[in-house]
TIZAGU-126257 format. One record per residue (C-alpha): residue number from 0; x, y, z; residue in one letter. Coordinates in nm, 2 decimals, always signed. Layout:
N
+-----+--------+--------+--------+---------+
| num |      u |      v |      w | residuo |
+-----+--------+--------+--------+---------+
| NUM |      X |      Y |      Z |       a |
...
+-----+--------+--------+--------+---------+
This chain:
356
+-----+--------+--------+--------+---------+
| num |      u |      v |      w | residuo |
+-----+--------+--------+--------+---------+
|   0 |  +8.55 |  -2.82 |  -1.25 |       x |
|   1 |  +8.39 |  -2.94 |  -1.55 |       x |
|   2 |  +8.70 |  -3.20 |  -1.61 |       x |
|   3 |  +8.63 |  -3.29 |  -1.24 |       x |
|   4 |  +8.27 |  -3.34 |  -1.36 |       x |
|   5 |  +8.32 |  -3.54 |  -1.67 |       x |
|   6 |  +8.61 |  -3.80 |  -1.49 |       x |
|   7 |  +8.30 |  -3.86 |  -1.18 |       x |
|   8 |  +8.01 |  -3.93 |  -1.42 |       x |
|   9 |  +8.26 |  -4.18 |  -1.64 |       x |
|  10 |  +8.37 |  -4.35 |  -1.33 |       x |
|  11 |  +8.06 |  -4.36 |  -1.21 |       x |
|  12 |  +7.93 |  -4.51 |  -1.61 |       x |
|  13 |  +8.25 |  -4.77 |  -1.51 |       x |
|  14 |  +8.04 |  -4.83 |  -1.18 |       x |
|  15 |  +7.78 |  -4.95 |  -1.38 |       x |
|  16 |  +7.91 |  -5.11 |  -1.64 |       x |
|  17 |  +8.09 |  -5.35 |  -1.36 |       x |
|  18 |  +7.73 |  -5.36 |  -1.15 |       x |
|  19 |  +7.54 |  -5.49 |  -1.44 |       x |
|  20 |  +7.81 |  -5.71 |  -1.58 |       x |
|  21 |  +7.85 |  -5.91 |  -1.25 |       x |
|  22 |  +7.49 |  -5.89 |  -1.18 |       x |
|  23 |  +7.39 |  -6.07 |  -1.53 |       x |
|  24 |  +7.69 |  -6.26 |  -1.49 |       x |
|  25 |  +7.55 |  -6.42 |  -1.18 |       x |
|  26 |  +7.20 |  -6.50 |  -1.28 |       x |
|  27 |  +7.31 |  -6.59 |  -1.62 |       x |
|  28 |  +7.56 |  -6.88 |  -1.47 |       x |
|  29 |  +7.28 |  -6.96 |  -1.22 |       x |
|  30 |  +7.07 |  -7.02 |  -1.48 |       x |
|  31 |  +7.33 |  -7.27 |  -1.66 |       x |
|  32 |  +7.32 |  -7.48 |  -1.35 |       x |
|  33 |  +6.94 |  -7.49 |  -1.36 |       x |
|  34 |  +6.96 |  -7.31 |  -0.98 |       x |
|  35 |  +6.57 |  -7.13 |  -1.11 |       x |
|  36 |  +6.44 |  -7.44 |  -1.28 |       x |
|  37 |  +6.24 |  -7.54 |  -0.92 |       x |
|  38 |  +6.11 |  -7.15 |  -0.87 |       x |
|  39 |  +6.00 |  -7.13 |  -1.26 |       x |
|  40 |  +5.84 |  -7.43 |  -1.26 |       x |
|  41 |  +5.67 |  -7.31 |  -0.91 |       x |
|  42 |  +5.57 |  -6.94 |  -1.06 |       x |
|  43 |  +5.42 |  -7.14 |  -1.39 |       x |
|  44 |  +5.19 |  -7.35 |  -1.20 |       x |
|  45 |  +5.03 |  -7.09 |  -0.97 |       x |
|  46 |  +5.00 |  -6.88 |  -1.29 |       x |
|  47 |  +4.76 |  -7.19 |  -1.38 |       x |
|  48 |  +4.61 |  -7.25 |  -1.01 |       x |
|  49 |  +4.51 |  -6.83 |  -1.03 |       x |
|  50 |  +4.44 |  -6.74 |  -1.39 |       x |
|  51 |  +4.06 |  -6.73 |  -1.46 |       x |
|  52 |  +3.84 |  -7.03 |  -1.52 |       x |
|  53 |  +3.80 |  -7.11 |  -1.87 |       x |
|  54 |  +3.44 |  -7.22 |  -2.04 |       x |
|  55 |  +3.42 |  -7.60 |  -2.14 |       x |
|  56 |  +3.52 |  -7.72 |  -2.42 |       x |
|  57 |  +3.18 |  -7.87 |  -2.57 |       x |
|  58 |  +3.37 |  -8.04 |  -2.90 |       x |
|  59 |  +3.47 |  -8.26 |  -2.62 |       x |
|  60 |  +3.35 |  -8.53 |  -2.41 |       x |
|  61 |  +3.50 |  -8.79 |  -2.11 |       x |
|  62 |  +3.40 |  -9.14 |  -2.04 |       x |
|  63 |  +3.54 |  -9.20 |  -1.70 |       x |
|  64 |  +3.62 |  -9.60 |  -1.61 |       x |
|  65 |  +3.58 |  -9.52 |  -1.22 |       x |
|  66 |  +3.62 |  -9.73 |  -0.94 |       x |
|  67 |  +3.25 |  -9.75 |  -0.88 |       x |
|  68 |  +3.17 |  -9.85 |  -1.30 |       x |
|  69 |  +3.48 | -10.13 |  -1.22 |       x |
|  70 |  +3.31 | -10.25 |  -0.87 |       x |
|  71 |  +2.93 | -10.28 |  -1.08 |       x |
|  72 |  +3.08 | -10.47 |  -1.35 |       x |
|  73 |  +3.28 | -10.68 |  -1.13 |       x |
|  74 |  +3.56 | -10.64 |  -1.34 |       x |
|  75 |  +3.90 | -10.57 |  -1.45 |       x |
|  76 |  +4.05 | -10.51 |  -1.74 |       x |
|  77 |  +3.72 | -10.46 |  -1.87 |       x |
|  78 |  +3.56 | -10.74 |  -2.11 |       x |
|  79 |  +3.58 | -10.73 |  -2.49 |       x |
|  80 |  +3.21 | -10.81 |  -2.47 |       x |
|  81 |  +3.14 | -10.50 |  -2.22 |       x |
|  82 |  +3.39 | -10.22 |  -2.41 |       x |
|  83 |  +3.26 | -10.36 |  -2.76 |       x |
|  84 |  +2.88 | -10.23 |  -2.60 |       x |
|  85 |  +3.01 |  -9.94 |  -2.45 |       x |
|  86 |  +3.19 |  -9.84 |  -2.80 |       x |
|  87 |  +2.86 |  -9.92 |  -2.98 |       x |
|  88 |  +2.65 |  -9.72 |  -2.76 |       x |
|  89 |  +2.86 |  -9.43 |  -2.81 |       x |
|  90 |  +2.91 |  -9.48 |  -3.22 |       x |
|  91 |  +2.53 |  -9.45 |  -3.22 |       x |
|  92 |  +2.55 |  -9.11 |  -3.13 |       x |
|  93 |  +2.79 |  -9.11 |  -3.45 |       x |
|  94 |  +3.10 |  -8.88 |  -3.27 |       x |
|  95 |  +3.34 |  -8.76 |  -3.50 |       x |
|  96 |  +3.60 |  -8.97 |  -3.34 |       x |
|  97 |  +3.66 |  -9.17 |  -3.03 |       x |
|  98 |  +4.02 |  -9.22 |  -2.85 |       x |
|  99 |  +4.00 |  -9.53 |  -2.62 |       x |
| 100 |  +4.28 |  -9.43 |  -2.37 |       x |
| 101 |  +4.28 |  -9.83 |  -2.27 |       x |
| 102 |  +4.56 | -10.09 |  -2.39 |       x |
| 103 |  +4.42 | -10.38 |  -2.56 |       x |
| 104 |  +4.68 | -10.55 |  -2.71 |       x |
| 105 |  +4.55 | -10.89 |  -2.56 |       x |
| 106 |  +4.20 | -11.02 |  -2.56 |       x |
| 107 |  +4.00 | -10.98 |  -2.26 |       x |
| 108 |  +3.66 | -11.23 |  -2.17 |       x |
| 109 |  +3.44 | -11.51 |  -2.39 |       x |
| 110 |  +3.54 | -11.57 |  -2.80 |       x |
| 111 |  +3.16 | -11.37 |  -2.87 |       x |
| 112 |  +3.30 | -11.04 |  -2.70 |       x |
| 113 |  +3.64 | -11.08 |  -2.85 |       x |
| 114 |  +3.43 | -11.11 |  -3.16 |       x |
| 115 |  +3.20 | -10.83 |  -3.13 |       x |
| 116 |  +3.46 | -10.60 |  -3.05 |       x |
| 117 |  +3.75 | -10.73 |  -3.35 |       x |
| 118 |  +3.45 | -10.64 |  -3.56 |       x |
| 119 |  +3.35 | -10.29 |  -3.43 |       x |
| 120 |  +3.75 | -10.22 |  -3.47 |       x |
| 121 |  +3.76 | -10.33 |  -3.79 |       x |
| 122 |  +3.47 | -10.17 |  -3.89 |       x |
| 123 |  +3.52 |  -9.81 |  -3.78 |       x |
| 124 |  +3.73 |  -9.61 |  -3.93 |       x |
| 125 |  +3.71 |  -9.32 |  -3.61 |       x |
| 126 |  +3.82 |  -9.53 |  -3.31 |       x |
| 127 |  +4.14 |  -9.44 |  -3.23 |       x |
| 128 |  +4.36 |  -9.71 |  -3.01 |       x |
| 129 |  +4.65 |  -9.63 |  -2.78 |       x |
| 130 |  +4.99 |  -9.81 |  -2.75 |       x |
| 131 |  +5.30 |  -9.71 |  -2.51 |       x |
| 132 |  +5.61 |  -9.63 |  -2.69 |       x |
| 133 |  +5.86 |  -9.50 |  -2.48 |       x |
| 134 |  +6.01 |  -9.72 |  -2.25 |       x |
| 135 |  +5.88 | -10.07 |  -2.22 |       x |
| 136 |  +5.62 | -10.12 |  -2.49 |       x |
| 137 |  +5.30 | -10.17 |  -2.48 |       x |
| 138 |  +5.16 | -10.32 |  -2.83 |       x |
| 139 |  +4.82 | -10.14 |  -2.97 |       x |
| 140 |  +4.47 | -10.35 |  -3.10 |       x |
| 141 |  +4.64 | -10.56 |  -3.38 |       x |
| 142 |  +4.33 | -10.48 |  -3.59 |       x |
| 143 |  +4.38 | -10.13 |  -3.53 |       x |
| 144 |  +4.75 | -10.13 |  -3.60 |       x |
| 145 |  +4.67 | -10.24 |  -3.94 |       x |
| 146 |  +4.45 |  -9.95 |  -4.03 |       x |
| 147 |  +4.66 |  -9.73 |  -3.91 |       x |
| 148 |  +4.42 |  -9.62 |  -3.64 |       x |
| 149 |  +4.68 |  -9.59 |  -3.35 |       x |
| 150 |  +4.85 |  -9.35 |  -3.19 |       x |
| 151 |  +5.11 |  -9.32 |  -2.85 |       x |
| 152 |  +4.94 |  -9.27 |  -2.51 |       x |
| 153 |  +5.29 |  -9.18 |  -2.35 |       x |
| 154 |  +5.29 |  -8.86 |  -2.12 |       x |
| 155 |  +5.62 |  -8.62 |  -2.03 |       x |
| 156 |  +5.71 |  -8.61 |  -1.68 |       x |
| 157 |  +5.94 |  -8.31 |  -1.53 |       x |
| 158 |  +6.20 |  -8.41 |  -1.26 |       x |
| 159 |  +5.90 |  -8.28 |  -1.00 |       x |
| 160 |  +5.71 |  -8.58 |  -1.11 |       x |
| 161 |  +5.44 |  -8.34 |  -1.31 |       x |
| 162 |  +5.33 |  -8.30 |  -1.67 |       x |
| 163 |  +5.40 |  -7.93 |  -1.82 |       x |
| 164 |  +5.43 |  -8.08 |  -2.19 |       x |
| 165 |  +5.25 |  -8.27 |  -2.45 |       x |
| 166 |  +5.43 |  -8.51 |  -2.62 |       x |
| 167 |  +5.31 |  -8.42 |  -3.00 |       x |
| 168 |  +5.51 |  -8.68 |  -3.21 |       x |
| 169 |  +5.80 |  -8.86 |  -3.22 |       x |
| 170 |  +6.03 |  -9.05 |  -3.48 |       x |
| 171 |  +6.03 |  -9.38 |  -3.51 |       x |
| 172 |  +6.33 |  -9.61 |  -3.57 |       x |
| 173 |  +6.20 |  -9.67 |  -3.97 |       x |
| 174 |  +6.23 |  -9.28 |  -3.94 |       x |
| 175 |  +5.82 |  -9.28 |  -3.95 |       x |
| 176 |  +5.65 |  -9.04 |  -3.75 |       x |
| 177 |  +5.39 |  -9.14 |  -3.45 |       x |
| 178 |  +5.12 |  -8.91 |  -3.33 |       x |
| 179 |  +5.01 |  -8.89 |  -2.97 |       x |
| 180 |  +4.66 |  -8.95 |  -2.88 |       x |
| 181 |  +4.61 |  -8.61 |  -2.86 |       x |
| 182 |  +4.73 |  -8.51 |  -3.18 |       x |
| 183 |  +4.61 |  -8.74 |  -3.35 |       x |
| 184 |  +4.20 |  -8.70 |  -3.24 |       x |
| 185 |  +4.26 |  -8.32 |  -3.31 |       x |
| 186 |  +4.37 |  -8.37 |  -3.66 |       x |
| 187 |  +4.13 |  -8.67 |  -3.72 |       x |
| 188 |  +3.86 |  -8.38 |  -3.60 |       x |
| 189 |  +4.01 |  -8.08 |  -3.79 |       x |
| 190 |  +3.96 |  -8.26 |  -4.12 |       x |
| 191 |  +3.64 |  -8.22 |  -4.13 |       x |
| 192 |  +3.66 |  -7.84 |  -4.12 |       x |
| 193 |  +3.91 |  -7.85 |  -4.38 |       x |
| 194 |  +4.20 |  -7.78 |  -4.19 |       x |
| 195 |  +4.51 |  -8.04 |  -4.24 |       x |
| 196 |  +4.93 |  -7.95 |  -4.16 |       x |
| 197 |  +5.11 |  -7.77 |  -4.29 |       x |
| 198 |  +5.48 |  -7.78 |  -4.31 |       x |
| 199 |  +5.69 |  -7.46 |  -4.27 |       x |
| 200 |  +6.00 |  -7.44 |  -4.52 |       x |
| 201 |  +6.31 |  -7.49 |  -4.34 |       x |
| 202 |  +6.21 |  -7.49 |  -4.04 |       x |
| 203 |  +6.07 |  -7.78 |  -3.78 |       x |
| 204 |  +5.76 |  -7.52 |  -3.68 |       x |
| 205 |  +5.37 |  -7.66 |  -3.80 |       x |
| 206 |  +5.07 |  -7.46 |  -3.96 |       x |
| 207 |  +4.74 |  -7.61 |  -3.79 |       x |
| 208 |  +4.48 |  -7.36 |  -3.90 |       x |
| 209 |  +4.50 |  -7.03 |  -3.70 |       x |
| 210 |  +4.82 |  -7.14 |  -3.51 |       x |
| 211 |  +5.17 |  -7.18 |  -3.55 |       x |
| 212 |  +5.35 |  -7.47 |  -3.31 |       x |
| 213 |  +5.69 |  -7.49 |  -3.23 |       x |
| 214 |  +5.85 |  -7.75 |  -3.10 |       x |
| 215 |  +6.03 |  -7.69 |  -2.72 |       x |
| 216 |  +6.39 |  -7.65 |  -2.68 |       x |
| 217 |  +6.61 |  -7.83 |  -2.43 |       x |
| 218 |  +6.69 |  -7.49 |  -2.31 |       x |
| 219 |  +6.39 |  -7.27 |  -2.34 |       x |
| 220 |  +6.16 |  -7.15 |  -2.08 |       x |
| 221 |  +6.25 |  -7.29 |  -1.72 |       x |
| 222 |  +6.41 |  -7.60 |  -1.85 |       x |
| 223 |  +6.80 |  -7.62 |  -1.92 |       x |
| 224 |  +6.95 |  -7.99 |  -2.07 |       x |
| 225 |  +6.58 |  -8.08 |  -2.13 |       x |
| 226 |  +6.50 |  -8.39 |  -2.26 |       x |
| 227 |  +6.29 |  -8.27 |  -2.57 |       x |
| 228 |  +6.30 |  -8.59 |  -2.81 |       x |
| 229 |  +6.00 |  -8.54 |  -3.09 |       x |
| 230 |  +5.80 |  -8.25 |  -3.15 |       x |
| 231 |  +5.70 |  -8.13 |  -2.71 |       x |
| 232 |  +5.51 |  -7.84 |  -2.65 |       x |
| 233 |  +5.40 |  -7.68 |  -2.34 |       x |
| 234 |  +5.10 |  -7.75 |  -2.23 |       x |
| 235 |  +4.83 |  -7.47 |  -2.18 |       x |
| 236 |  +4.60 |  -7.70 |  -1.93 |       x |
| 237 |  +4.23 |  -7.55 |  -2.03 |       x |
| 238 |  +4.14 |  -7.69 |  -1.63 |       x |
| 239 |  +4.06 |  -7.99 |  -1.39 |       x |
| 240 |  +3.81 |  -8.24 |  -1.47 |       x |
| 241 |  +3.52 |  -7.97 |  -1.42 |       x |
| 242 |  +3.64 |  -7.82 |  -1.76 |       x |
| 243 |  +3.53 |  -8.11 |  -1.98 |       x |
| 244 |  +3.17 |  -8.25 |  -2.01 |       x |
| 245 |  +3.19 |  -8.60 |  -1.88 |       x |
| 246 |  +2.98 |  -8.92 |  -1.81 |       x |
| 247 |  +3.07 |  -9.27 |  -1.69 |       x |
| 248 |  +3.10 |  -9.65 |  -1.81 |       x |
| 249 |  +2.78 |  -9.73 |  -1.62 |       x |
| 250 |  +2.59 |  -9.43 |  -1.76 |       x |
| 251 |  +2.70 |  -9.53 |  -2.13 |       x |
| 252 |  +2.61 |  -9.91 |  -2.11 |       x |
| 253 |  +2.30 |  -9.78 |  -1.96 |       x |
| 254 |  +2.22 |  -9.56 |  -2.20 |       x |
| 255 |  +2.17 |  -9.31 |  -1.92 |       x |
| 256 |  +2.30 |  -8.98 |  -2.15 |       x |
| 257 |  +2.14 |  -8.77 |  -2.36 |       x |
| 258 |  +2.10 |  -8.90 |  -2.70 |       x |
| 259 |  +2.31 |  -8.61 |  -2.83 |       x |
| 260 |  +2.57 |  -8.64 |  -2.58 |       x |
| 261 |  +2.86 |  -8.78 |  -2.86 |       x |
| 262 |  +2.72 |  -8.63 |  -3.16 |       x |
| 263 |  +2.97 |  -8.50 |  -3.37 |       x |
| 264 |  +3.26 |  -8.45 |  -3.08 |       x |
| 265 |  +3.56 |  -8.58 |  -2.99 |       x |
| 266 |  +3.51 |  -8.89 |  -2.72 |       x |
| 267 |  +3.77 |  -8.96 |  -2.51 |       x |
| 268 |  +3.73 |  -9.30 |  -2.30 |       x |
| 269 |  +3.97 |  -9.39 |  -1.98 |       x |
| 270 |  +4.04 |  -9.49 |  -1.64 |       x |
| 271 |  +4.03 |  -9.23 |  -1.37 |       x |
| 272 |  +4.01 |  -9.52 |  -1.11 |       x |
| 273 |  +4.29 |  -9.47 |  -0.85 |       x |
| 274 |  +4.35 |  -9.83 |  -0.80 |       x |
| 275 |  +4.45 |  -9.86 |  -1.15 |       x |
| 276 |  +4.76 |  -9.58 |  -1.10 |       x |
| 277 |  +4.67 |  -9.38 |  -1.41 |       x |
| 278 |  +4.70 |  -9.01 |  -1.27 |       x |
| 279 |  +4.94 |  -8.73 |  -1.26 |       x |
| 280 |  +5.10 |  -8.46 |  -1.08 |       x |
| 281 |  +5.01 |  -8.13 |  -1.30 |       x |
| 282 |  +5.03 |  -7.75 |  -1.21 |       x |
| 283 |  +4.70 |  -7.79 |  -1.02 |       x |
| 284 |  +4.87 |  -8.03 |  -0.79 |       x |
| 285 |  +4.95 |  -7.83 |  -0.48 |       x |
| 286 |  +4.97 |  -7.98 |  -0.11 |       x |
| 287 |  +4.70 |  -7.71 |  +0.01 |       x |
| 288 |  +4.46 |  -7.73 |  -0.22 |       x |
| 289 |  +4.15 |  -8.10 |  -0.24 |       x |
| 290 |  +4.30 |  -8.16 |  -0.61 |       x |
| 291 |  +4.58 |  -8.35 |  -0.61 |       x |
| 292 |  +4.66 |  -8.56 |  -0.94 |       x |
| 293 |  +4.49 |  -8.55 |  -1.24 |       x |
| 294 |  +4.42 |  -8.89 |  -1.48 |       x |
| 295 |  +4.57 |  -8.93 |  -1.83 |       x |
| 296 |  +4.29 |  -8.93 |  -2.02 |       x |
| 297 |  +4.21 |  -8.58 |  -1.90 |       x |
| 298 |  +4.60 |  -8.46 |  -1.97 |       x |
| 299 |  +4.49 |  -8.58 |  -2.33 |       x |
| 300 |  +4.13 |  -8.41 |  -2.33 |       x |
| 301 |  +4.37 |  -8.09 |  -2.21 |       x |
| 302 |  +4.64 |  -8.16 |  -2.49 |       x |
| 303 |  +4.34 |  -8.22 |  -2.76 |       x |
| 304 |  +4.19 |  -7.91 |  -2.65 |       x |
| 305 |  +4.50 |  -7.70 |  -2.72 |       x |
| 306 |  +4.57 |  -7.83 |  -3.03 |       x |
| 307 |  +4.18 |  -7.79 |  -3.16 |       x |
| 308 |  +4.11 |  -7.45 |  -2.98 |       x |
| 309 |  +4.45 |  -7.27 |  -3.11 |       x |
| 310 |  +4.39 |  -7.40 |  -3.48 |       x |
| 311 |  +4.00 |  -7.26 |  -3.48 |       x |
| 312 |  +3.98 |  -7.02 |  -3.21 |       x |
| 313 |  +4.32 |  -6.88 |  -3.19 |       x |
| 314 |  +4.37 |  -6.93 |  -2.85 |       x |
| 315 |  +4.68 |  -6.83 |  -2.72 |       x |
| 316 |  +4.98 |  -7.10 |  -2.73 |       x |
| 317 |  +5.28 |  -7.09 |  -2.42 |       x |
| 318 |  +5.59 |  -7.08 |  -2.53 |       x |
| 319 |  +5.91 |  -7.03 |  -2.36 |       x |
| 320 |  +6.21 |  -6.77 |  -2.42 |       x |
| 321 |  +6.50 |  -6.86 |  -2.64 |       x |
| 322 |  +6.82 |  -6.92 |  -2.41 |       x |
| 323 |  +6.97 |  -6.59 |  -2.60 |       x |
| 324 |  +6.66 |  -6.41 |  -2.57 |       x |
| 325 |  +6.67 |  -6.49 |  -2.19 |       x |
| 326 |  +7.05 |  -6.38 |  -2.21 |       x |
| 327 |  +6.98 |  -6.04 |  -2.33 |       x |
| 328 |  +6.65 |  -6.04 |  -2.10 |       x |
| 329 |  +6.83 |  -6.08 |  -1.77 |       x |
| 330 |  +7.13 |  -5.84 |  -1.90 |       x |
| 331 |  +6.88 |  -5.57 |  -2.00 |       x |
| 332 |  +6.70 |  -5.59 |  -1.61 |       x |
| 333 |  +7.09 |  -5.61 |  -1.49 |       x |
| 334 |  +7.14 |  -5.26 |  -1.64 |       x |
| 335 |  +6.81 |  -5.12 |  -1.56 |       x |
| 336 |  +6.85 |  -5.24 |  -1.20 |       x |
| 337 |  +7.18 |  -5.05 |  -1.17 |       x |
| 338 |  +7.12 |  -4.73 |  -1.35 |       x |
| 339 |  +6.84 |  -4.68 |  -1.14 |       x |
| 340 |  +7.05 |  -4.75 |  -0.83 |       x |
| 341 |  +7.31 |  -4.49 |  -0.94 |       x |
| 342 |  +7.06 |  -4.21 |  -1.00 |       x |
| 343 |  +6.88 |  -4.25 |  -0.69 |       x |
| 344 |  +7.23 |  -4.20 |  -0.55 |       x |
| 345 |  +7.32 |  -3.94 |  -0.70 |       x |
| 346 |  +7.00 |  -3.72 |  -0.66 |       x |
| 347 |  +7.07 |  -3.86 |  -0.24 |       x |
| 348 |  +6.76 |  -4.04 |  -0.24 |       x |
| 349 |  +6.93 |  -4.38 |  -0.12 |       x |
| 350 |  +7.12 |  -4.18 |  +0.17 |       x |
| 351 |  +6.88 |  -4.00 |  +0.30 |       x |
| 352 |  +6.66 |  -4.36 |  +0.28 |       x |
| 353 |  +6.94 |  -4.50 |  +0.52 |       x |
| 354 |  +7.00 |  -4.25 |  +0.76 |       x |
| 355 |  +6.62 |  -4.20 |  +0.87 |       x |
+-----+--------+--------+--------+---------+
């Protein structure tokens, strides 16, 4: 009897051994052909469309180009002469440092605007200007590009056509380094509270004050064979629009803000006119829901916030499980999933389930 007892419970330990293995086996080669990637991204993005609404951001601030500012001016690109007194009005204010989320690589309007705004380039050492790297380029301010007061506008795009990661840096062919726009406004604004990088020995992870960034893996998280050239993180969007303080052109050239307004922030300028094809899908995006796409220069505003609040307020990075982490992850659940299926049957809770 006890021999008879010992040989059921072993067969029944083989039972589960086979269960589990087959089970994890399963979902483990699923996930190799990236059969989850869809649902993963899915579950992420309501995570974002459900999770609490955060406060503002106050160290930040939006100038939206919208397509009202572009019908008053009765223009487009905008004029050297009318973003030179739109850059001044905002320097007043004296900002800690302004992104202009615009390419300029050519001159736009009369030789006085081009004038006026070569020499508030050349002039101030905050204003950051944008060029697009990957893919077919598009040049920054040549003034700017002197200085050294440049950095990528480029955005990553998932397979759905949406934007779960900020492109942090990449490598240039001199093997220099280029900052995106994001990066490099929050380090530009960090300095002045003493907080710089910080390289971590033997390894590609980053020190910015109070947080610790990793770069993503082509096979962490929900992606598998991910295309994760430069330093990509995952984005932790703060919100929509309704999460930054914002303003227009027209209000700016009018001097219709407070006189506070810029003072000592970060100033993002950009276009959130949908003419001009500058918006994204994000997690927000959702067919049943009035928000649909969000503009780049809010992507950045979301990316700069990230980077700012995790260095000085600690707030909470996303980042995604190793592959073997996810390995031993769905193998542990496999086992738990089947022990628990071979108790209940044993104690006769499963058959008497299926014979009521």
């Amino acid at each position: 009897m006890f021999w008879s007892g010992i040989k059921e419970k072993a067969w029944q330990f083989k039972g589960l051994l086979i269960i589990a293995s087959s089970i994890a086996g399963l979902v483990i080669a699923g996930s190799f052909t990236s059969a989850y990637q869809a649902l993963e991204w899915s579950t992420l993005d309501l995570w974002f469309r459900l999770r609490p609404q955060e406060d503002r951001d106050s160290r930040i601030v939006v100038v939206d180009i919208s397509e009202s500012d572009i019908r008053e001016l009765g223009e487009w690109p905008i004029s050297d002469r009318t973003l030179a007194n739109l850059l001044n009005n905002i320097a007043q204010q004296q900002p800690r440092v302004i992104g202009l989320d615009l390419y300029r690589d050519l001159p736009q309007g009369d030789i006085v605007g081009q004038q006026k705004l070569s020499e508030f380039f050349r002039t101030t050492p905050n204003i950051i200007g944008v060029a697009k790297v990957v893919g077919d380029s598009v040049f920054a301010p040549p003034i700017l590009e002197e200085s050294g007061q440049t950095a990528m506008a480029d955005l990553v795009i998932d397979q759905d056509a949406k934007v779960r990661r900020g492109l942090i840096s990449i490598k240039t062919a001199e093997d220099g380094v280029i900052l995106g726009l994001a990066a490099k406004l929050a380090l530009i604004y960090l300095a002045q509270e003493d907080i710089t990088l910080q390289a971590v020995e033997n390894s590609k992870d980053r020190i910015l004050g109070q947080a610790a960034f990793s770069p993503l893996g082509k096979n962490e998280g929900a992606y598998r064979g991910a295309d994760v050239g430069g330093f990509q993180i995952l984005l932790n969007f703060r919100g929509t629009e309704d999460q930054f303080a914002r303003t227009s052109l027209t209000e700016v050239l009018n001097k219709q803000v407070a006189s506070d307004l810029f003072k000592d922030k970060i100033v993002l300028i950009g276009s959130t006119a949908p003419s001009l094809n500058d918006s994204f899908y994000t997690p927000y995006s959702s067919s049943d829901l009035k928000f649909q796409q969000m503009p780049g220069v809010y992507i950045h505003a979301n990316l700069t916030s990230q980077i700012v609040s995790a260095a000085l307020d600690n707030r909470l990075m996303i980042e995604g499980i190793s592959e073997i982490g996810e390995w031993l992850w769905i193998i542990w659940w496999s086992f738990v999933g089947a022990t628990i299926s071979l108790v209940l049957l044993d104690i006769d809770l499963l058959q008497k389930f299926f014979l009521l």
